[in-house]
N, C-alpha and C positions, 0 to 999 in steps of 0.2 A: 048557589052557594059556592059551586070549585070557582064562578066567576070572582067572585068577593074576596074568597081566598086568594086567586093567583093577582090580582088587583090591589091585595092589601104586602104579597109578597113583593111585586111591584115596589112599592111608596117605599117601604122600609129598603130595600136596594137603592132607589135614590138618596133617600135619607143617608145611607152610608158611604154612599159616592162623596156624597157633600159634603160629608165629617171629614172625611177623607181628605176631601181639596181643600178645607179650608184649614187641618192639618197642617199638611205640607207645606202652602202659602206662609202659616207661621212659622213652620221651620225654617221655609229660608227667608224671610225676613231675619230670623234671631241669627242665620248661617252669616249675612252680608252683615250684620253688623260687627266689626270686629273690633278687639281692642287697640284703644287710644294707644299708639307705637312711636314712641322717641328713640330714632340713632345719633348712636354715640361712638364718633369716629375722631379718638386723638392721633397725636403725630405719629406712635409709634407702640407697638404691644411689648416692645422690648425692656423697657422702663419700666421699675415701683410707682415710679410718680404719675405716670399713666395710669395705672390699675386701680393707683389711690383714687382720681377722677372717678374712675368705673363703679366704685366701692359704694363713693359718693354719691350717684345718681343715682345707683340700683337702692341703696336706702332709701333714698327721697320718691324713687315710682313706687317702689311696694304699698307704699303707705298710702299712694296715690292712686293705683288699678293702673299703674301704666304700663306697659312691656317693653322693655330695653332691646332692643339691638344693636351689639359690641362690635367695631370691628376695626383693626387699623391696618396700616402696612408692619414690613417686619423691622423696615428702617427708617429713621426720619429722612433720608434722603429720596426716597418711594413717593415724588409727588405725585406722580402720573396714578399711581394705585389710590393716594388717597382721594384726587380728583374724581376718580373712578368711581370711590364709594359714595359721593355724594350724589353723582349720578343715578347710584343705585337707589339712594333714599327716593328720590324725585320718580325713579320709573315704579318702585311699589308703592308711590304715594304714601309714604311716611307723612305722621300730622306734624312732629318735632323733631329738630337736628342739634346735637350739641357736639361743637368740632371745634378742636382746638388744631390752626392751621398750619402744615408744614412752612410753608413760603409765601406771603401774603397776596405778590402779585397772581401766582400760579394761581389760589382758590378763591379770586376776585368770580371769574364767572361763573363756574358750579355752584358758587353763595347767592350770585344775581337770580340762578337759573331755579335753584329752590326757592328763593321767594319771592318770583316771577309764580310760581306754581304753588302760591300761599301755604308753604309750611316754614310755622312758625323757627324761629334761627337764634341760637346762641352762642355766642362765640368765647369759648373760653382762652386762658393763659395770656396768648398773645395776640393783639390784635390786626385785621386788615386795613386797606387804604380805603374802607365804605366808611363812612359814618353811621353813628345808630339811627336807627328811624323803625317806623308800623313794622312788626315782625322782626325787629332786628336788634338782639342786645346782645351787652357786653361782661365778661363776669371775669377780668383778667388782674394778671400781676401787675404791681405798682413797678414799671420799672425804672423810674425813675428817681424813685427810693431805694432800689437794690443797686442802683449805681454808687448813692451816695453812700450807701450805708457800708460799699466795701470798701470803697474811698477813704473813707474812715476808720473803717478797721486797720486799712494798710497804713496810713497816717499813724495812728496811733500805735500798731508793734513794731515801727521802723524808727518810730520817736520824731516825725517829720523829717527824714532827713535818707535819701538811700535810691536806687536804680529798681523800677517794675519793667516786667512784660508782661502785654498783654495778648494770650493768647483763645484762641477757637472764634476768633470773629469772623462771625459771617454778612456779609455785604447787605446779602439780603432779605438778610431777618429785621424790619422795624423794630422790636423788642431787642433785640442784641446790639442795633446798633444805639437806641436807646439809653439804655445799660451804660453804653460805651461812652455817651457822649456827658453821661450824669456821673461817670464816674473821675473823667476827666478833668470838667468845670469844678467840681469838690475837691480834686488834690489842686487844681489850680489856687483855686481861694483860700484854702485852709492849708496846704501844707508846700508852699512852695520850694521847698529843701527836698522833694519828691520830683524824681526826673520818670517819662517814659520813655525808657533804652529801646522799645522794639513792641509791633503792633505784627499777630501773624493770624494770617486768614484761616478757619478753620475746617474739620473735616468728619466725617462720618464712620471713619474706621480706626480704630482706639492703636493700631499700629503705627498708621500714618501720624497720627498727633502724637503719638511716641516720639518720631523721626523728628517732625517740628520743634516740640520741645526740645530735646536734644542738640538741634544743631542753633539756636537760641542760647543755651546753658554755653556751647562750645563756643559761640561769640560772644559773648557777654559774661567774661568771667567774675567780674565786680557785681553782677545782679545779686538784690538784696530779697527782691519777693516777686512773685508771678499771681497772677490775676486771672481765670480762665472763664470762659462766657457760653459754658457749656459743662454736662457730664461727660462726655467725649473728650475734652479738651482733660480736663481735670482725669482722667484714666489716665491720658499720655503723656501728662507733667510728672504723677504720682511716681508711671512706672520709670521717668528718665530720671528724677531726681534721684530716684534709689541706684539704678545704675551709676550712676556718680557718686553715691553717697552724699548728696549734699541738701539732705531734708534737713536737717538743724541749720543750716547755712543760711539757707532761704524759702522764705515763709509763703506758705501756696495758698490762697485765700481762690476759693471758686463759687461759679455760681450753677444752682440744681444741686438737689439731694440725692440720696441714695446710700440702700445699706451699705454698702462695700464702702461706701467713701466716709458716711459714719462710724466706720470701725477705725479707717484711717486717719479722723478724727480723735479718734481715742487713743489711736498710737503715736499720736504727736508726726505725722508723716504731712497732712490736711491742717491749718492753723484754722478754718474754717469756712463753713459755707453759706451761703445765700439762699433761703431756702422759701419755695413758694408753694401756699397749701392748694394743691390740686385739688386733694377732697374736696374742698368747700366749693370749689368752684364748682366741680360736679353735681355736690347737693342744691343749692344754691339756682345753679341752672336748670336742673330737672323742676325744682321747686316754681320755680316762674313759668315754667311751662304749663306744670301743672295747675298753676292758679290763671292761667291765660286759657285754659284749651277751648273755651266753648266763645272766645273772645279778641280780641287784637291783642297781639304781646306789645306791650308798651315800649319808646325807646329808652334807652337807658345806657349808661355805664358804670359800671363799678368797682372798682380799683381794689384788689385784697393787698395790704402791708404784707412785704416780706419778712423774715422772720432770721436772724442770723443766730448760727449754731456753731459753736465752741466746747472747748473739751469741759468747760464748766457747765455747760447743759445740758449737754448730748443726751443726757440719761434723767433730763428732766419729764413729767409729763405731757408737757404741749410739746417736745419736739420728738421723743417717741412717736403721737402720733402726727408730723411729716413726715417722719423717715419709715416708720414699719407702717406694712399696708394692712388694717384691721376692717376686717370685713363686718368684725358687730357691734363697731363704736358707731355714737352717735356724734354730729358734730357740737 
């Protein structure tokens, strides 16, 4: 009998062993499985227009179980940081990337080397020198419509006929020079009583594009309106124009939103702006991701129409949401 009993004490001690391990086994099974994780690394955290992006995506995974990881540099000039974080997606094996890239040649190979390492890539705003292909799309601004479309603006509050600069170009942004070259062919066609006085390269610090502007305003005393291909550009116009006093003089049409430059819209300072909807690109891109994760992300591109904002809008509801960042609108 104490045989039977310490025998039958036995079994049920195995028996618990085994519950046991095969416990744990599930544990961590359920431990390694983790969530489906999309980074999301724009040009810069400095920006509304960035966060709007953020706003956008984090809508679109909630809905989806997906988990965001946010992160950018602190300036768009920070390529090396943003390189960096792409990097980072690739070593924790992130499944999705959505990046909209500071300088196109610089994040040619952190873009190869993620999907080289099959996570899925979207590329907002502005685009690289890769083409779309398997894992690789596109969810950026039309810029070749925000070219014309300021083209036109200026055309039209100069009555075709007056002296532009064009400032914050940068050499080697594709989209800006883009921009630049759609805006040029459209004053050339439609208003040729429209001259370009001056083309000045642009910069990352809202002081230095003060200076530019400025010494621009000091030669060109006849300029009739300024063009700017940047938020940056458009800070250091706004703040030389006021210095001079010579915002009624001449008309500042820029491209990118932002509250501050929407108020200076409304103070007749800004004649108006080119405005590109981040959110959507964000949602939009999360959203393909999400309907791609267990699958090939298709190639693709797709072009969002810019949106130009005037003091007769400003306060309308589509462009409230470009400019203010709302975190519990839907698109």
């Amino acid at each position: 009998m104490m045989r039977t009993q310490a025998g039958y004490a036995a079994w049920k001690l195995r028996q618990g062993c085994l519950w046991c391990c095969a416990w744990l086994f599930l544990a961590g099974i359920a431990a390694c499985k983790r969530q489906y994780t999309v980074a999301v690394i724009p040009r810069t955290t400095a920006f509304t227009i960035w966060e709007a992006a953020h706003a956008g995506a984090q809508f679109a995974a909630a809905s989806s179980d997906i988990q965001v990881y946010w992160n950018a540099p602190a300036s768009e000039d920070d390529i090396q940081e943003q390189a960096a974080l792409v990097d980072r997606v690739i070593d924790q094996h992130y499944e999705g990337l959505i990046l909209a890239p500071d300088q196109p040649l610089a994040l040619m190979s952190p873009v190869e080397r993620a999907l080289q390492n099959g996570i899925h890539t979207v590329i907002i705003a502005s685009s690289l020198l890769i083409p779309p292909r398997q894992n690789l799309a596109y969810i950026v601004n039309d810029d070749e419509a925000s070219g014309r479309m300021a083209a036109m603006r200026i055309g039209t509050i100069l009555n075709g006929h007056g002296r532009v600069a064009v400032l914050g170009v940068n050499p080697q942004s594709l989209s800006e020079l883009t921009i630049l070259h759609a805006f040029e062919s459209t004053l050339e066609a439609n208003f040729p009583g429209i001259v370009i006085a001056d083309r000045r390269t642009g910069t990352h610090n809202i002081t230095e594009a003060q200076q530019i502007a400025e010494e621009v305003l000091n030669t060109h005393r006849d300029l009739n309106a300024i063009f700017t291909l940047s938020a940056i550009a458009s800070y250091g116009a706004v703040n030389a124009l006021q210095s001079e006093a010579s915002t009624d003089a001449i008309k500042l049409v820029g491209f990118e939103q932002s509250v501050e430059l929407a108020n200076q819209i409304r103070s007749g300072v800004v004649d108006s702006l080119i405005g590109e909807d981040t959110y959507e690109m964000g949602y939009r891109a999360m959203k393909l991701l999400a309907a791609n994760r267990d699958t090939t992300l298709p190639s693709q591109e797709i072009k969002l129409q810019p949106v130009l904002l005037t003091r007769e809008n400003i306060d309308s509801p589509q462009v409230r949401q470009l400019v203010n960042m709302d975190w519990g609108r839907t698109p």
